[in-house]
C-alpha positions in Angstrom: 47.2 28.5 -13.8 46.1 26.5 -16.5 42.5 27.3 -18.3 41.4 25.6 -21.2 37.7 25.6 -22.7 36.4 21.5 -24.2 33.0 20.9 -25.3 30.6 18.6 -24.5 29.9 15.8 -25.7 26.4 15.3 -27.9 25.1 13.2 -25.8 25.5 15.6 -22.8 24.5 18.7 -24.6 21.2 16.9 -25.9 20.9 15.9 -21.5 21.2 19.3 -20.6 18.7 20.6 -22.5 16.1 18.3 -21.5 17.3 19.2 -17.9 16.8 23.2 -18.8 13.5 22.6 -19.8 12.0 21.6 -16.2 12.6 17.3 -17.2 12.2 17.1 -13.2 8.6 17.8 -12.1 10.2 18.1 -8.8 12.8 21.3 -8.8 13.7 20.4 -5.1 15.2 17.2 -6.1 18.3 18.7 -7.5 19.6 19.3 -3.8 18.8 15.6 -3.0 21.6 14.7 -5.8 23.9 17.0 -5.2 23.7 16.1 -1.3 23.7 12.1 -2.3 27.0 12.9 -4.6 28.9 15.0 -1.4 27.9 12.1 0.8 29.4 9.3 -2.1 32.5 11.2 -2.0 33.0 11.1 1.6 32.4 7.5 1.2 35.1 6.5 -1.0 37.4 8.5 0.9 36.8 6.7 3.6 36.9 3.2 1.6 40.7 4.6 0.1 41.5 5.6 3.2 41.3 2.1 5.1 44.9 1.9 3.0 46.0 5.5 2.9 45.1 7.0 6.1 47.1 10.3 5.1 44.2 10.8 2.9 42.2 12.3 5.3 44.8 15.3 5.8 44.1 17.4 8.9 40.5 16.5 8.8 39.4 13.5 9.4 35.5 14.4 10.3 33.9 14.1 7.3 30.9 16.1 6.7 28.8 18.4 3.8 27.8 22.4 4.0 25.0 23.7 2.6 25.3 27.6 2.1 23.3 30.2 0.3 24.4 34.1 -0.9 20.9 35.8 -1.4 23.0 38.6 -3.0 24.9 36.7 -5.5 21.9 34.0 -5.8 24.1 31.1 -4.8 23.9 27.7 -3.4 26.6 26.0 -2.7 27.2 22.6 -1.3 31.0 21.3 0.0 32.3 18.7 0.9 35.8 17.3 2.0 35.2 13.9 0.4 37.9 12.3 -1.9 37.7 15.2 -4.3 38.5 15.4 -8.0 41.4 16.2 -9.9 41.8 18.1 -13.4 41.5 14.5 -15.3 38.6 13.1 -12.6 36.9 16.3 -13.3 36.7 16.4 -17.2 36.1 12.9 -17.2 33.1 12.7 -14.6 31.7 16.3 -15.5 32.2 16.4 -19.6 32.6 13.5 -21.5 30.5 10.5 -22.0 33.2 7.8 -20.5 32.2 8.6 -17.0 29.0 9.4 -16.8 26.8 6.9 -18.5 24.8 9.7 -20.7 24.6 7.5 -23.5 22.8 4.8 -22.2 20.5 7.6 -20.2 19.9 8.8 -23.4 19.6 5.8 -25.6 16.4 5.0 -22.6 14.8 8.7 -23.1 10.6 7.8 -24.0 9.5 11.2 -24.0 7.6 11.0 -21.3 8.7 14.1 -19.1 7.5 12.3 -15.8 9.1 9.2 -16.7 12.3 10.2 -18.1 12.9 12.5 -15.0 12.2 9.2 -12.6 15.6 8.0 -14.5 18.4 10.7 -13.6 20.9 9.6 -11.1 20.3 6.1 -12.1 23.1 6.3 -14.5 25.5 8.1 -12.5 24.2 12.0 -14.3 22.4 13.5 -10.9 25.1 16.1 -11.0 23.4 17.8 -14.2 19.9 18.4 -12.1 21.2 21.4 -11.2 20.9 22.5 -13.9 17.0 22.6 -13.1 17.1 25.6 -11.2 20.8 27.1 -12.0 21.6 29.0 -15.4 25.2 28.1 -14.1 27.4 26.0 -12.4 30.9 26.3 -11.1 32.9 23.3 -9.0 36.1 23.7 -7.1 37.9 20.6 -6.2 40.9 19.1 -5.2 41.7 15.2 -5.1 42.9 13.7 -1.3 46.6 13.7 -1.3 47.6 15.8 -4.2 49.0 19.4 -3.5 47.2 22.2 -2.9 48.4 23.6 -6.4 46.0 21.0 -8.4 43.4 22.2 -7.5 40.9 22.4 -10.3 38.0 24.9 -11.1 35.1 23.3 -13.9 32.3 26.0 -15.2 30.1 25.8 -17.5 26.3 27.7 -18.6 25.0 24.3 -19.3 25.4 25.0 -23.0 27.9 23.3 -25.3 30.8 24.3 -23.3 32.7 23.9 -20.8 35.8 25.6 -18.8 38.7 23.9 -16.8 41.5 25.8 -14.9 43.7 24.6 -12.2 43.5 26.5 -8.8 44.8 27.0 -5.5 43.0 25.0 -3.5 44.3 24.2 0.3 40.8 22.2 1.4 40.3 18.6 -0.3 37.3 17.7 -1.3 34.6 19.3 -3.7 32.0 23.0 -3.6 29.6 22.9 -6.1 28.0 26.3 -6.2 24.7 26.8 -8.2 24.0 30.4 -9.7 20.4 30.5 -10.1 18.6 31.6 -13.0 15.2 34.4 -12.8 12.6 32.7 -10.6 14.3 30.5 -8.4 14.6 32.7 -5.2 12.6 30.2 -3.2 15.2 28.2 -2.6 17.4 31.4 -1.3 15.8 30.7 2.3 17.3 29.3 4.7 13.8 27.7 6.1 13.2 26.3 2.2 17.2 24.6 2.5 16.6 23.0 5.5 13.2 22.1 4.7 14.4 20.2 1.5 17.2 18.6 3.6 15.3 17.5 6.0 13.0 15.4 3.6 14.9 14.1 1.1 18.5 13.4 3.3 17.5 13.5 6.8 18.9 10.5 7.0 22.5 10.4 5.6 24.9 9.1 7.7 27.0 12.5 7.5 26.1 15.5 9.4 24.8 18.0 6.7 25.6 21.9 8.5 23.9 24.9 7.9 24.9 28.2 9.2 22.7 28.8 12.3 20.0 31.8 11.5 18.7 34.0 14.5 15.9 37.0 14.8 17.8 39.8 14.8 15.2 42.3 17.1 16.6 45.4 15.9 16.7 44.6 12.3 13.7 42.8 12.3 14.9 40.2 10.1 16.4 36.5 10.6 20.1 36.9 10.3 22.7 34.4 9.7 25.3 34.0 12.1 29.1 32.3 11.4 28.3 29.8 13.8 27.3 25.8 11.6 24.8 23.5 13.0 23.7 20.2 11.8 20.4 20.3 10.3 20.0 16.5 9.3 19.7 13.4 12.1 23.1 12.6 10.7 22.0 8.3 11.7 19.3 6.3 10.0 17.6 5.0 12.8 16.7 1.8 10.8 20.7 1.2 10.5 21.4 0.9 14.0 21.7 -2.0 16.0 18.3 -2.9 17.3 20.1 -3.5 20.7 20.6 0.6 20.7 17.1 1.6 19.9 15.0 2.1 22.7 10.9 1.5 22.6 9.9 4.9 22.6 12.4 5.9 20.0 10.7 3.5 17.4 7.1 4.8 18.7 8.9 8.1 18.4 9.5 7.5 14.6 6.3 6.3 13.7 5.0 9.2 14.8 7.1 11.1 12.5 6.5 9.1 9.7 3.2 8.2 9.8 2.1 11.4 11.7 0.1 9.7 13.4 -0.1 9.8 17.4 -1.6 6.6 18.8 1.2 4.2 19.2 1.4 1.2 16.8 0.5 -2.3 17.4 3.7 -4.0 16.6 7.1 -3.4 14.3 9.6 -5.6 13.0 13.1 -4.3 12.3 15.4 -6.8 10.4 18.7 -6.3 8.3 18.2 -9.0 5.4 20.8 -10.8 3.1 21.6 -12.7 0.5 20.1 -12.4 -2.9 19.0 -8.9 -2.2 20.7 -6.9 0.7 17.9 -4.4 2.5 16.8 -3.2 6.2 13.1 -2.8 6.8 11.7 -1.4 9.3 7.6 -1.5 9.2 5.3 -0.7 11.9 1.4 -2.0 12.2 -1.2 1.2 13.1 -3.1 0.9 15.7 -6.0 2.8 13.5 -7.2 2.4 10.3 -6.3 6.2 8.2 -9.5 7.9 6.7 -8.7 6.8 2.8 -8.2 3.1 4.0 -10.5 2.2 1.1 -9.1 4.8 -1.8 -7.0 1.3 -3.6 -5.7 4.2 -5.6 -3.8 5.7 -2.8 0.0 5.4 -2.6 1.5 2.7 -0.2 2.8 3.9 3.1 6.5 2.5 3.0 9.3 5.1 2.3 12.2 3.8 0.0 15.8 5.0 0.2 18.5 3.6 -1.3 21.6 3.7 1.1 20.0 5.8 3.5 18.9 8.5 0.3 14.9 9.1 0.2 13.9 8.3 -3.1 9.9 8.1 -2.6 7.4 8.5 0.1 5.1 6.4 -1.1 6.8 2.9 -2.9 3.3 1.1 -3.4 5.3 -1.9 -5.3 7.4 -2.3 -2.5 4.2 -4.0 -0.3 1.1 -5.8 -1.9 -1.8 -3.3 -2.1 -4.3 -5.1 0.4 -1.4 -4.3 3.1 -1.2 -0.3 2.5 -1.8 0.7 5.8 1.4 -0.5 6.8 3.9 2.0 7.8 7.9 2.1 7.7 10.9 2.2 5.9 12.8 -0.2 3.3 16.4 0.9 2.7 18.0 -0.7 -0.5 21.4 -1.4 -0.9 21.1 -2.6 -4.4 18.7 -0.5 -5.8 19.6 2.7 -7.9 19.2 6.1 -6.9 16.1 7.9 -8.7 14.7 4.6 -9.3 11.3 5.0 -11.4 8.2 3.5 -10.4 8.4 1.7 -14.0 12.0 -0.1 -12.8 10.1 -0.6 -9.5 7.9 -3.2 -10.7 9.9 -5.1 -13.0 13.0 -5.4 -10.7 13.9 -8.3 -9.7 15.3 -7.3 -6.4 12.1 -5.3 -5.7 9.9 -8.2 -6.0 12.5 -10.1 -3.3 11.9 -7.1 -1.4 8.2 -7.2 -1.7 7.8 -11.2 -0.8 10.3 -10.8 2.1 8.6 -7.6 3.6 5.0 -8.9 2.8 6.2 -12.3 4.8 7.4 -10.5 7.7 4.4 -7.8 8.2 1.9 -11.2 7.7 4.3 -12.6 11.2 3.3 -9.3 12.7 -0.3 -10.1 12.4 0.2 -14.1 13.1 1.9 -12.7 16.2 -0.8 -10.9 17.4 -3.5 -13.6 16.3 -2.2 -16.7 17.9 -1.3 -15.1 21.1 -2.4 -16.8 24.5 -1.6 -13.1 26.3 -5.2 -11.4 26.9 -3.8 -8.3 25.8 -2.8 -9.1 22.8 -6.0 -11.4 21.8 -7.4 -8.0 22.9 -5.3 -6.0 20.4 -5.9 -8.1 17.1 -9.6 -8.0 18.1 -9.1 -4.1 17.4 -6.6 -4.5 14.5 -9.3 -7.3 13.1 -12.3 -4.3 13.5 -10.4 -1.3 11.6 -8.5 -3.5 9.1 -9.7 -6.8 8.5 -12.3 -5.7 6.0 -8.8 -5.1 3.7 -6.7 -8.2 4.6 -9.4 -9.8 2.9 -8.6 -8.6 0.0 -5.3 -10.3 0.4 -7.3 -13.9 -0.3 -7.4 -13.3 -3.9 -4.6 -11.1 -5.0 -2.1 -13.1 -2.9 -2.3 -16.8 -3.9 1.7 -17.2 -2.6 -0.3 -16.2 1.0 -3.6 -17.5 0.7 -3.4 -19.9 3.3 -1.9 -18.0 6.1 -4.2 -15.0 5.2 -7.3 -17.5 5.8 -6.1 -18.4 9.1 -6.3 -14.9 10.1 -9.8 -13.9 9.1 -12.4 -13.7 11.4 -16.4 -13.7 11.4 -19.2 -13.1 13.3 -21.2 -16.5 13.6 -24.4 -17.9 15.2 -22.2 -18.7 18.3 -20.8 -15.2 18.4 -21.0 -11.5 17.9 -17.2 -11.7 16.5 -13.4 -13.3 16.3 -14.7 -16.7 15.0 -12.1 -17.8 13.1 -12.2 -21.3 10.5 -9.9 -22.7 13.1 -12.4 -21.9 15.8 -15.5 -23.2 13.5 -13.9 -26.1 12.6 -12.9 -26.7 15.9 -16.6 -26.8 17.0 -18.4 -28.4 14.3 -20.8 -31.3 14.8 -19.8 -35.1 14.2 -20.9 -35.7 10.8 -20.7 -32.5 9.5 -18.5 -32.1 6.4 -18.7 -28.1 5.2 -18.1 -24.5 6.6 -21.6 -22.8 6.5 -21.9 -19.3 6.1 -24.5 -16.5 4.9 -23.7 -13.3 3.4 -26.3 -10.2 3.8 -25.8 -6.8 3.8 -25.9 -6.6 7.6 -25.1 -8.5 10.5 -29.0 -8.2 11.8 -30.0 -9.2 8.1 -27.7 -12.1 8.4 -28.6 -13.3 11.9 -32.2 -13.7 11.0 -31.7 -14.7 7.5 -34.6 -17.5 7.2 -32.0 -19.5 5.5 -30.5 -20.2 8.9 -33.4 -21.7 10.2 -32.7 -25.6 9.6 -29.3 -24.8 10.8 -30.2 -23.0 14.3 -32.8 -25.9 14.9 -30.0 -28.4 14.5 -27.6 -26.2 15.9 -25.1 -26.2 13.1 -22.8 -22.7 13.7 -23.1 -21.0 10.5 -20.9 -17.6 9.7 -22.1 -14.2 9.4 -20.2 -12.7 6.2 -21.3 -9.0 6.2 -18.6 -7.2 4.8 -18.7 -5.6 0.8 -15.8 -7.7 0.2 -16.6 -11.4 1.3 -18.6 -12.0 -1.8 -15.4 -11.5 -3.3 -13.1 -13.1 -0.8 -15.1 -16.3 -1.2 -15.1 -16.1 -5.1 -11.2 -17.2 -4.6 -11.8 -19.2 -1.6 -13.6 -22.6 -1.7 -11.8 -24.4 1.5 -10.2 -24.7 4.5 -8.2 -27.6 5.6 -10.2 -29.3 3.2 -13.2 -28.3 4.8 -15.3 -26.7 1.6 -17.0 -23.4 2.1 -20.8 -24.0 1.8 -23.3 -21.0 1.4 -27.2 -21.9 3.1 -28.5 -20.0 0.5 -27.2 -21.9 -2.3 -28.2 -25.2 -3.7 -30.9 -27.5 -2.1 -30.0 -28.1 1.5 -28.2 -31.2 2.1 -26.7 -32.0 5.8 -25.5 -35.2 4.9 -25.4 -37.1 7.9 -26.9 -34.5 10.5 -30.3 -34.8 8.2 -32.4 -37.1 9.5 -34.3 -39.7 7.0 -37.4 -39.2 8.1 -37.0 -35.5 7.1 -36.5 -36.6 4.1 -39.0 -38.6 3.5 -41.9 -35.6 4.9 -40.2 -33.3 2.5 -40.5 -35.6 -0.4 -44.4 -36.7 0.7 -45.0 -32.6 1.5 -43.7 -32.0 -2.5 -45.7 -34.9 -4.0 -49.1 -33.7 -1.8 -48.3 -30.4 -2.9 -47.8 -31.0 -6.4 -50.5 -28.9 -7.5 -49.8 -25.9 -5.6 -46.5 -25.9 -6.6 -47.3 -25.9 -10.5 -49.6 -23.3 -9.7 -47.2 -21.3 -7.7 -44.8 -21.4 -11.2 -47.3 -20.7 -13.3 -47.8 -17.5 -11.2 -44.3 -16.6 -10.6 -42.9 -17.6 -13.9 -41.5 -14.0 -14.4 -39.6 -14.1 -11.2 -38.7 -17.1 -9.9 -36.4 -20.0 -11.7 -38.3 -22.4 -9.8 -40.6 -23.4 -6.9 -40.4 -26.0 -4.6 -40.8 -27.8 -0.7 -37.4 -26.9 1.4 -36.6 -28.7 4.6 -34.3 -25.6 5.4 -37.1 -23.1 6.6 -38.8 -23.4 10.0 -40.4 -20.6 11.2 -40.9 -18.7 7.9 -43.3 -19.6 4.8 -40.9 -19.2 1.9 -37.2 -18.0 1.2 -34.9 -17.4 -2.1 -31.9 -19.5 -2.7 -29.9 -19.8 -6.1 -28.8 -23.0 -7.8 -24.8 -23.3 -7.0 -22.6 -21.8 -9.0 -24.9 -18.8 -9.6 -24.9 -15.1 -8.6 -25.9 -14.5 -5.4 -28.5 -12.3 -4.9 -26.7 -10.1 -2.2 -23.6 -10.0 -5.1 -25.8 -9.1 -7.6 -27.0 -5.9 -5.0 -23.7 -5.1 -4.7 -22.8 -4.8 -8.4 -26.1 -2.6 -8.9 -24.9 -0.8 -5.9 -21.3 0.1 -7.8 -23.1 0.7 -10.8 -21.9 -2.1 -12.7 -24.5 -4.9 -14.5 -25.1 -7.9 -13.1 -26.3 -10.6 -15.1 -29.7 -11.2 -15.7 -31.3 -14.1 -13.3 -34.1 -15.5 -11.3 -34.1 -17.0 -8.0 -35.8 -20.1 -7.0 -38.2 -20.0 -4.4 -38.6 -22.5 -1.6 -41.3 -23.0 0.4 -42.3 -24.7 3.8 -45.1 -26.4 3.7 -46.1 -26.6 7.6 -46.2 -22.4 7.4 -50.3 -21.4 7.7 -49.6 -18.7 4.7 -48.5 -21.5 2.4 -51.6 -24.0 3.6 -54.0 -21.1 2.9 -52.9 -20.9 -0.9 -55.0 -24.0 -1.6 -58.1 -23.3 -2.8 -57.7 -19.4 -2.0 -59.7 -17.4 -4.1 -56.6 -14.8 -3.9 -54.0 -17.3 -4.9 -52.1 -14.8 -7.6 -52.1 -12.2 -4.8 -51.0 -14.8 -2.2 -48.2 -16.2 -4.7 -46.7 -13.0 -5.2 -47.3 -11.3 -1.3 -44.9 -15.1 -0.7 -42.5 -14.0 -3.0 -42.0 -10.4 -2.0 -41.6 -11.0 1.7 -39.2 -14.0 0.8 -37.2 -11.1 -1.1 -37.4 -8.3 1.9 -36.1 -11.4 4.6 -33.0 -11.6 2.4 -32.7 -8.2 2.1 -33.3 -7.4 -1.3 -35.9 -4.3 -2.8 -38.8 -4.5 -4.6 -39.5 -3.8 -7.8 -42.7 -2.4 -7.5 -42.9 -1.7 -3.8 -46.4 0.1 -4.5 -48.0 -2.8 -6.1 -46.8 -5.1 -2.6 -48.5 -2.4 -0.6 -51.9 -2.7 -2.4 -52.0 -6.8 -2.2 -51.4 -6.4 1.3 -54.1 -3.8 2.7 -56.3 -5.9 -0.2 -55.8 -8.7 1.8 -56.3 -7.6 5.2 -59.7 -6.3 4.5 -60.7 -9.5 2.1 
């Protein structure tokens, strides 16, 4: 036997000591690389062997052992992959050549997190083990050379490193970790299997463990000779969907998403071209308790060819879609990835727009559907996550258009599910806009005196409700070029469902009014813009509308609300002229405390708070007793 002792290169040395000073946040990982490197070697001996079937000896089921020593304070993984001779071994294992250090290196920012994110993508995952081992020790021998070159490679992770060539009758590769003070958790044959099974569940090859009983007598689990495969050995996302049975996909949402109510749909698709990937991505049937936490990680796994890499890949689906559950497997993608490389790749943002496409057809599905159930089961999708989808109208311009056809309201023709389609379906001859009112809840918004004019002509006008339509609508002025009219903005104008000789009262009401309008400024000039006659109220004496293009008030609330400023502004208040409250303010010796008891209750109707709730109390009881 040979030995001989060769340094590492800089480059490696300066590596290993970022890796010996915890650069993983994440100690488990190291098993996940040295796993995903056992599974790579069976790979290419499988590729070489397509030519050279002798390569696979006398075994030709490939497969990788994870073992553990508790006395010696060992790990060790094996497999019989293609193996590495003496040259493979120094080359892979010492110098720079192989194993893309340098450019690692040259992309080191300092930032612990970061920098860790980036092992494995150059080909170095084999030095993580060097996270929890003070050394490591491979034995190796290349498929198809002689038992007598085998090779042995050592090193303390230092500057050093030791090759000798061995006896070695099995091909393939052991890596065996000897682990340094304080790293006994992972001599446990529950913390092994544990690892295994989240990180690489799903590699292709069976991973085997030594079975463990309870031994009765001793009192203790003992391990037995006996292996056993402790990983699912088949990515369920890489079969044919043809093999996959229903309750096997329900069956692995349920272990992904841990949740037990069966999903509304899923879409499993193997995509090519420009970027090769299988997703599979499942819609929930109920909305998670942190639906509204933005902040909150995506719920799409990533692997890159069937290796986890993160349970949470937030860039791989558009934030206003993070209750979607699934998978994406990557074929072009690099192992240990960063969430950094994540946004700015460009196969990652195919990924995104392809996946984001085919989870919108999952909705679409269920939307247009003529089957009761279904209408029945985007009613209930619509009612835990439509609120969210919303958000999808102004962060996803690409989408915009199919997201709109999917929204639905509540309207003056119906408690909910009124979609544009639906409204635009049913809208009057002559009428050229989408009406809708916002207010803080649907009662608010059903008897918004805004809507007055509009129920009396029976115009359908939508009930927004939700915190986010005020937003929605910011980035949404039309559909089907229909515009998007608010009631409470602008002076009312039907157009053509207006009749003239409306018109013409309102405009003989303002003139007869005159004076009790400049009055009604002159009293209000601190809180209202303006005061005038409205055609749009009915029932009530007065309401509050803003000029378009302005804040509107139930906005402005909701900034308040979130603690943020809203800028400074003054409603205009419209009054109806037939109303006895308004008649009486001629002539009333209480006109100031008329004038602002109008303006108040015009401000509760919308739902908005007083300033000085008191001071509304005390004009009130002053004038019931007057």
């Amino acid at each position: 036997m040979t030995k001989q002792i060769l340094s590492f290169q800089a480059e490696v040395q300066q590596l290993l000591h970022l890796v010996t000073h915890s650069l993983y946040s994440n100690k488990e990982i190291f098993l996940r690389e040295l796993i995903s490197n056992a599974s790579d070697a069976c790979d290419k001996l499988r590729f070489e062997a397509l030519n050279d079937a002798a390569l696979y000896e006398d075994a030709p089921t490939l497969e990788v052992r994870v073992s553990f020593d508790a006395t010696a304070r060992t790990i060790t993984i094996t497999d019989n992959g293609i193996g590495l001779s003496e040259v493979e071994a120094i080359a892979n294992l010492g110098t720079i050549a192989k194993s893309g250090t340098r450019e690692f290196v040259g992309k080191l920012s300092g930032e612990q997190a970061r920098d860790a994110q980036m092992i494995g993508q150059f080909g170095v995952g084999f030095y993580s083990g060097y996270i929890v081992a003070d050394r490591i020790s491979v034995e190796s021998r290349r498929a198809g050379l002689p038992p007598e070159e085998g090779v042995r490679w050592a090193s303390a992770g230092t500057g050093d490193f030791e090759v000798e060539t061995i006896t070695r009758a099995e091909r393939g590769t052991a890596v065996t970790l000897h682990l340094r003070e304080g790293e006994d958790e992972f001599l446990t044959h529950w913390k092994l299997k544990s690892t295994i099974g989240k990180y690489s569940d799903h590699i292709s090859l069976p991973i085997l463990m030594r079975k463990q009983e309870w031994d009765t007598e001793k009192g203790e689990y003992v391990v037995k000779d006996d292996w056993e495969t402790v990983n699912k050995a088949a990515a369920l996302w890489s079969r044919a969907k043809s093999d996959i049975t229903d309750a096997e996909y329900k069956s692995f949402y349920e272990l992904i998403s841990h949740d037990s109510t069966p999903p509304l749909a899923y879409t499993h698709n193997r995509v090519e071209g420009r970027s090769e990937y299988t997703q599979l991505l499942f819609l929930p049937a109920k909305a998670p308790v942190d639906l509204w936490n933005r902040d909150k990680r995506g719920g799409v796994k990533l692997y890159v060819k069937r290796v986890f890499i993160m349970d949470d890949a937030e860039a791989l689906m558009p934030t206003y879609l993070r209750f979607v559950k699934g998978v994406i497997d990557s074929g072009d993608l690099p192992l240990n990835v960063s969430r950094e490389l994540l946004q700015e790749s460009r196969d990652v943002k195919a990924i995104r727009e392809g996946s984001t496409k085919r989870v919108l057809g999952m909705i679409e599905d269920l939307a247009n559907s003529e089957d009761a159930g279904k209408k029945e089961q985007y009613a209930n999708f619509w009612r835990e996550f439509g609120a969210v989808l919303k958000e999808g109208v102004g962060e996803d311009h690409a989408n915009q258009e199919r997201l709109a056809k999917l929204l639905r309201f509540a309207s003056t023709e119906a408690e909910e599910g009124v979609s544009f389609a639906d409204y635009v379906a049913r809208m009057k001859e002559g009428q050229d806009a989408v009406y809708y009112v916002t207010a803080d809840t649907p009662a608010a918004a059903r008897h918004s005196p805004q809507l007055e004019i509009f129920r009396k002509k029976g115009i359908e006008v939508l009930l927004l409700t939700d915190r986010v339509d005020e937003w929605m609508l910011a980035h949404l002025y039309e559909f089907e070029g229909k515009p998007l009219r608010s009631v409470a903005k602008g002076a009312v104008d039907l157009g053509a469902l207006q009749d003239e000789a409306e018109k013409q009262q309102a405009g003989a009401a303002a003139e007869v009014f005159k004076p009790v309008l400049e009055k009604l400024k002159e009293a209000l000039k601190d809180k209202a813009k303006d005061v005038r006659v409205t055609t749009r109220l009915v029932e009530s004496p007065a309401c509050l509308v803003v000029e378009e293009g302005d804040m509107s008030g139930h906005l402005a609330r909701l900034l308040k609300q979130s603690g943020q400023d809203a800028p400074a502004g003054r409603p205009i208040l419209e009054i109806n002229t037939e109303h006895a409250l308004v008649k009486r303010l001629d002539g009333s010796e209480h006109f100031d405390d008329l004038a602002q008891v109008l303006f108040d209750q015009a401000v509760l109707a919308e739902g908005g708070h007083l300033d000085d709730p008191a001071a509304y109390v005390r004009r009130i009881n002053s004038l019931l007793v007057s």
